[in-house]
N, C-alpha and C positions, 0 to 999 in steps of 0.2 A: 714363688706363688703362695698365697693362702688360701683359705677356703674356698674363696668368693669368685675363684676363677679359676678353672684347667683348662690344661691343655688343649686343643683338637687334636683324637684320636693319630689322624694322621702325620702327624710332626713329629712325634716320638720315636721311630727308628728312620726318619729322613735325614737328605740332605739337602743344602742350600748353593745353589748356581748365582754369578752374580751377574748382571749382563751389565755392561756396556754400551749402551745402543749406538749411540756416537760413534763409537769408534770400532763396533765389529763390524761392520760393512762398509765397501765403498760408498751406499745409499744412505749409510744411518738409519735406517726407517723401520718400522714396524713390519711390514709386508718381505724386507729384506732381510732381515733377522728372523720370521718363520721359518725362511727353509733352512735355516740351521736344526727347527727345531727334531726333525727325526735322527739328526745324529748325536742331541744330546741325551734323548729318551735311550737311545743305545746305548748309549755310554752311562745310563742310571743314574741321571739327574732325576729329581722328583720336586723340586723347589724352586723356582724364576725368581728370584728380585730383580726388577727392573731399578737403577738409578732416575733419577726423577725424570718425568715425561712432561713434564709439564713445561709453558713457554718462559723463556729468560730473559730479564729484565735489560734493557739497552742502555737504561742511565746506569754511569759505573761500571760497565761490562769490562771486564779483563780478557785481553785476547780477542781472536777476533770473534768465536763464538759465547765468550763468558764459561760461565761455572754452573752448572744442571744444579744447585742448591742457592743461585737467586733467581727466585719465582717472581713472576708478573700475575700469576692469576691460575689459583688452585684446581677449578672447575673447568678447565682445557687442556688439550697437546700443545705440546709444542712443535708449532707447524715443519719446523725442520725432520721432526720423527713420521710425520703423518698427520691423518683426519680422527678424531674421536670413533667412527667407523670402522677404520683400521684398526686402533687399540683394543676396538670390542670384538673385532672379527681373529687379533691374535692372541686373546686371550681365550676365546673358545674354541680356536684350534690346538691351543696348549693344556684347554680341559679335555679335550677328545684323546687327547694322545697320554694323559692321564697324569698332567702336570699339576700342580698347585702355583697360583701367580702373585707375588707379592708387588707392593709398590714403595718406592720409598716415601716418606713423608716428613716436611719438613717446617716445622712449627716453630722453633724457638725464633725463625726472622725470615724474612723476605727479603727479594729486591727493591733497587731507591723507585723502580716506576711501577710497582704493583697496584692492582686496581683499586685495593684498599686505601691508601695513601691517600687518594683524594675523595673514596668515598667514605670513608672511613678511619681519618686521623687520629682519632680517639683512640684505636688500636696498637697503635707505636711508643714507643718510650722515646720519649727527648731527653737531651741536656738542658744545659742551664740557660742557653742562648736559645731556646724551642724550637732545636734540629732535631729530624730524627738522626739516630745513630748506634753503632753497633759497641755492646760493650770489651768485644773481646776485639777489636780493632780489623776487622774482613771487612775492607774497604768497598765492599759489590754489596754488603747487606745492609739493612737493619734491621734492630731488635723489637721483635712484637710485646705487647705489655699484657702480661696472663692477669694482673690487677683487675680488668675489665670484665665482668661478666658476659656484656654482650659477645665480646673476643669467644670465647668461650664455645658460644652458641653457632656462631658465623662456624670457627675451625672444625666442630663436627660436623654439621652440617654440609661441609666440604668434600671432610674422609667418606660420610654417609652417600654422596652423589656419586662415588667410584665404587662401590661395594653394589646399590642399585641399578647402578649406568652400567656398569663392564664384568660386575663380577667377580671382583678381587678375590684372593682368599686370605690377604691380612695386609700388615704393615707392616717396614718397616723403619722404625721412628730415630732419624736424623738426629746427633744430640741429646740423646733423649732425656741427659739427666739435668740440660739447660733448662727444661717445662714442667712446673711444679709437676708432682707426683699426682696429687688431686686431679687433674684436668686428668693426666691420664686413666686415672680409676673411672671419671665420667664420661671420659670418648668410649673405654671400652663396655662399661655397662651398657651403654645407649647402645654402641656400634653391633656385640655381640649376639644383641635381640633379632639384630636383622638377620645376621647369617654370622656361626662361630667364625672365628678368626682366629690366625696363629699371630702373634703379638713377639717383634724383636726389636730389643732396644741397642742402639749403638751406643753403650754405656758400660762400665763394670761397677757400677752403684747397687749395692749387695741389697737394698730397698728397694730399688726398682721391680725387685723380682715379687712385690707385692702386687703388681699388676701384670708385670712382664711374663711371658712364658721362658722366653732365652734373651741372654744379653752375650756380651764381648768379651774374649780373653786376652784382654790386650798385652795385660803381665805375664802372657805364657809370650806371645810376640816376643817381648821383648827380654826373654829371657833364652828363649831360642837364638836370637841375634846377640846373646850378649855371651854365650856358648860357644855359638861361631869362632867371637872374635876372640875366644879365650879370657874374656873377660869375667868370665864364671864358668863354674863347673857341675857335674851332675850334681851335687849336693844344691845346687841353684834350681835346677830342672826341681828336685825334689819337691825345698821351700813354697815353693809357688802351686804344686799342685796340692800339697799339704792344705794349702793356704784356701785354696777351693773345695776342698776336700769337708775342710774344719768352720769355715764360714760361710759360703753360702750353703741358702735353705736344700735340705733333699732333692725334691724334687725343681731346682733350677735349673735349665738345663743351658749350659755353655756351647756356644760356637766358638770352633777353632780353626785356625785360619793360618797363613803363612803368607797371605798377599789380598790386596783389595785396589778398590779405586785408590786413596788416601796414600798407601804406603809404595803399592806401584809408581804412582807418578810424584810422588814428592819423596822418596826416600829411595826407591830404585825396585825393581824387580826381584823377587824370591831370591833368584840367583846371586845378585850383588850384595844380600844382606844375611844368606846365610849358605850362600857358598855349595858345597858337596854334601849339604847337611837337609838338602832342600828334600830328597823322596824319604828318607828316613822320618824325617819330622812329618811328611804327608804319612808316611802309613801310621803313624802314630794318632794326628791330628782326626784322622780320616776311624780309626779302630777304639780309641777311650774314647770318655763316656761325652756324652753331649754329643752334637753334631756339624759335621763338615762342613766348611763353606769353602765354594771353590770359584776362582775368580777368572772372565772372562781372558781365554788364551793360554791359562796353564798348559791346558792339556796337551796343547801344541811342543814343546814348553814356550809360549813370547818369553825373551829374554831382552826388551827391550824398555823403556819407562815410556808410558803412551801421556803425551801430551795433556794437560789438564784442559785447557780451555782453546784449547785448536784441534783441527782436525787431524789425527796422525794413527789411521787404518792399521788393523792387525791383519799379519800376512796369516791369511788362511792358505795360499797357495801349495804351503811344504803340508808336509803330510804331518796327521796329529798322535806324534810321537809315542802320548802318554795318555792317548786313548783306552788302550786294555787294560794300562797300571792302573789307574783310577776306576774301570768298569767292575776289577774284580777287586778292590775293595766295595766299590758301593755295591755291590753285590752280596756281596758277602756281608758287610752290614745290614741288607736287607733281609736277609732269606735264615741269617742264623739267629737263635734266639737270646742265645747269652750277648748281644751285643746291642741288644734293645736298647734304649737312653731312657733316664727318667725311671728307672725300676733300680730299687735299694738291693735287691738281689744280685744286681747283674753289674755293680759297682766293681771297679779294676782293681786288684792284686800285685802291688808292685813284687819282684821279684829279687829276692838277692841272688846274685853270679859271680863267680869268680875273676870274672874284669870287672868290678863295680863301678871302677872311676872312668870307664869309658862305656860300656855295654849299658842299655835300659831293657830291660824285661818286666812282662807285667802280663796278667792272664785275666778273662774274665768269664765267667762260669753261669751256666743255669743249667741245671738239672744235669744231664747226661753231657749235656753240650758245653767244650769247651773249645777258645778259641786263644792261644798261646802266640804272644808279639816277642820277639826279641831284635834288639836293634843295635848294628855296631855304630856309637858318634863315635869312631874316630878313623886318624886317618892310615891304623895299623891293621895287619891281622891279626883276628883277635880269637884265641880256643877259650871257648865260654862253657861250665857248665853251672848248670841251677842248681843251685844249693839250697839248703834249710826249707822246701816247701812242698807239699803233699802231690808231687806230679806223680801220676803213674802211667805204666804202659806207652803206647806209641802215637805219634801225632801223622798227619798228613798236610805235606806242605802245600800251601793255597799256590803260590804264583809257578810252583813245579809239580804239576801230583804226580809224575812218575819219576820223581827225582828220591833219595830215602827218606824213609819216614826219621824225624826225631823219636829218640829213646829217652826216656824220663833216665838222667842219672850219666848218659855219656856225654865224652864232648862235644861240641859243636866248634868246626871250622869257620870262622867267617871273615869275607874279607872286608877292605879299608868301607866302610860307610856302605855296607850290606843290609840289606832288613831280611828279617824269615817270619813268617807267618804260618801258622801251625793249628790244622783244626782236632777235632776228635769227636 
């Protein structure tokens, strides 16, 4: 971020839910995914991304419903979710219940039968033979041409009608680093006036964040699965946070993630790509700095890849396992002060320990308030204690408070892919 744009207040010690609509309900629908919503407010969600709402394109469709990112026409639902009514009536029972609602948006291309197309051809990039076409080869879209000024005017004018029409409280932008920079500085100039917005790019383009509030840590992803598979080690985990640490701007703030639509269904489930490594890395992703995103059916855990472009329902039936684990994190992010995001004070502490090459510890501090992570990756028992760094006195563990306090300076037991969480 630079000057010329902060934050909304509220996004800074939040989190991010990702929904699904398609595929969390036998209904898919707007009306049928409300009454999920008093049990994600339980569980301290404060953030809705819906994946695109909008209707999908039938020339090119993959599968028999397509792909929620080729759009037919910006300014409507998609009749499979519901009525424009509907959208507005669950977007302000998710402001009642004290939600924030984001929507996805997705600019860099369309579907082949979007309204624009024929009303509008001047807004498409062709080849050489004057087709339109997609340049990264997603045979369902094509590529819109940011060349166009009028283009420009039409695509805010669009974001503008959901923000007026339902309410939204931001975006966020599909792609993002596919659509020049500039458009995005003038969607949000214009959009901002109307009503603040929280702004997330699905990007790790260290520029972006001259417009963006938070973008993607896709390098911590994949550095996490590449841990897993033993194909790197903590000294890997470190590089990468360094690496965020030392180039993006201060206040950027990072979404960290361990699963989404994109890696769920085309790469497999949390489970399948990082194995016994999956709550460790959540208390982590969920506890440093930037904020959590957490993807429809974790909590459950689904451990299964939901379908891209068909219908394939998440079993809410079993009970949601990992309801509490996740409540008393975001809890706990909530309510403690050292774990704010976006504050240069409240930046994480990595920790040296006596099992380096397996244990990660890391503390983050404000004022009196501190909150102590120590985390066993591996898959032994591991006696850890903190070395070289200013802990004193006694901790109180978050997910046992009647279990012993941590003492600054003894060992700690833990076992194979343990996490402990420790306030004071």
């Amino acid at each position: 971020m630079n000057e010329e744009f902060h934050p909304v207040s509220w996004s800074v010690d939040s989190n991010i839910y990702e929904v699904n609509l398609r595929q969390y309900t036998k209904e898919g629908s707007f009306r049928a995914f409300a009454e999920h919503l008093p049990r994600l407010r339980e569980m301290g969600i404060e953030i809705l991304w819906f994946m695109p709402i909008t209707p999908i394109s039938k020339i090119g469709r993959l599968g028999t419903l397509g792909s929620y990112y080729a759009c037919s026409d910006y300014v409507t639902t998609n009749p499979e979710y519901g009525s424009m009514p509907d959208f507005k009536s669950l977007v302000a029972q998710a402001h009642r219940l004290g939600f924030k609602v984001l929507i996805d948006w997705v600019a860099n291309h369309t579907g082949w039968d979007h309204r624009w197309t024929t009303d509008h051809p001047e807004f498409y990039r062709k080849n050489t033979d004057g087709i339109f076409f997609d340049a990264h080869g997603w045979a369902d879209v094509i590529d819109l041409n940011f060349d166009v000024p009028e283009l420009w005017i039409a695509m805010i004018g669009a974001m503008q009608f959901w923000i007026e029409t339902c309410d939204i409280d931001g975006f966020r932008c599909d792609m993002a680093m596919l659509v020049p920079l500039e458009f995005w500085r003038e969607a949000r100039t214009t959009l901002d006036k109307i009503k603040p917005l929280f702004w997330l790019a699905e990007c790790e383009e260290i520029m972006y964040h001259e417009v963006f509030d938070a973008s993607y840590t896709w390098k911590w992803l994949h550095i996490m699965e590449s841990y897993w598979k033993k194909s790197s080690d903590m000294q890997g985990l470190f590089q990468v946070l360094y690496y965020y640490n030392h180039q993006f701007p201060p206040q950027a703030q990072r979404v960290y993630f361990s699963s989404n639509h994109d890696e769920n269904s085309h790469s497999g489930s949390e489970y399948e790509r990082i194995g016994d490594a999956v709550l460790p890395f959540a208390v982590f992703n969920s506890l440093y700095e930037g904020l959590p995103l957490i993807y429809s059916g974790q909590e459950l855990p689904n451990k299964k890849r939901l379908l891209f472009f068909d219908k394939d329902e998440i079993d809410w039936s079993q009970p949601c396992q990992l309801s509490h684990f996740y409540r008393t994190l975001l809890k706990l992010r909530k309510t403690n002060p050292a774990l704010k995001s976006g504050d240069q004070d409240r930046k994480a502490t990595i920790l040296s320990n006596t099992s380096a090459d397996r244990v990660l510890s890391f503390i983050r501090r404000c004022r009196q308030d501190e909150v102590l992570v120590i985390l066993n990756l591996s898959a032994e028992t591991q006696t850890v204690i903190i070395t070289g760094q200013a802990l004193s006195g006694s901790y109180k563990e978050v997910f046992n408070p009647s279990g012993p306090d941590f003492i600054s300076g003894q060992p700690l037991q833990m076992k194979a892919w343990e996490y402990r969480v420790y306030t004071k």
